[in-house]
N, C-alpha and C positions, 0 to 999 in steps of 0.2 A: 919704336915710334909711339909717340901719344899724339891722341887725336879729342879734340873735343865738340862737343854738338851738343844745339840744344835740343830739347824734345817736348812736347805734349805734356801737358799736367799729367792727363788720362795716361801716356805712358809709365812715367814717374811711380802713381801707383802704381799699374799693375809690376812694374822691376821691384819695386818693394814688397810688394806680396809673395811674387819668386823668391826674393832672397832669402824672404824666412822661410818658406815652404822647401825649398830645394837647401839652404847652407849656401850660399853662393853668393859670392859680391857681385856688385852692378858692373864690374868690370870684366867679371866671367860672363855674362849673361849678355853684355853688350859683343866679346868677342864671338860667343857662341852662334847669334844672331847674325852679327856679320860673317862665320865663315861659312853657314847655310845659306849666306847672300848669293856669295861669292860663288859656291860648291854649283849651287844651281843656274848662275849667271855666266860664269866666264869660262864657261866648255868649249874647245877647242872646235867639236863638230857646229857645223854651221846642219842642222835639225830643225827645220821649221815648227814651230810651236802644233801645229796641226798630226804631222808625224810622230811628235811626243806622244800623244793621247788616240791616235787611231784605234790601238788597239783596244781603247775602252772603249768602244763606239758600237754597237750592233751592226749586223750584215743581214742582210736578206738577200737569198737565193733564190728567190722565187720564177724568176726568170720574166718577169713581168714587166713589160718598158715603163708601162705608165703609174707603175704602182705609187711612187711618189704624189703622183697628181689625183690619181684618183681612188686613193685608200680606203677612205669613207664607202664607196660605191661596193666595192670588193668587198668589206665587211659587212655590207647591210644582204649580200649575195650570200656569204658564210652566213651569217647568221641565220637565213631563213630555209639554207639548206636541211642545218641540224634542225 
């Protein structure tokens, strides 16, 4: 299949700057582009975007209800402990 679109000046260059830096035509570069569209778009699992990235999120254990709310207060407590 061919497909065509137009794009951005700013794109333009930087595909041009690829192509000589990598050996690649603008049509490798454009499939490449599209199938990490794709790869990362059209997954089967319905994964809430939040669920993706949980696990990069920090956790506290502290067991502390209001820690959210009232962090500053807890910190200014720590601090004058030490």
């Amino acid at each position: 299949m061919q497909l065509t679109i137009r794009i951005p000046d700013e794109y333009s260059l930087s595909i041009e700057k690829l192509t000589e830096k990598m050996g690649l035509k603008k049509s490798d570069i454009a499939r490449l582009a599209l199938k990490q569209f794709l790869d990362e778009n059209s997954s089967e699992d319905k994964e809430k975007p939040f669920d993706k990235i949980k696990h990069l999120l920090g956790t506290a254990e502290s067991k502390i209800d209001d820690l959210g709310q009232r962090h500053r207060d807890y910190l200014i407590q720590k601090i004058k402990k030490n």
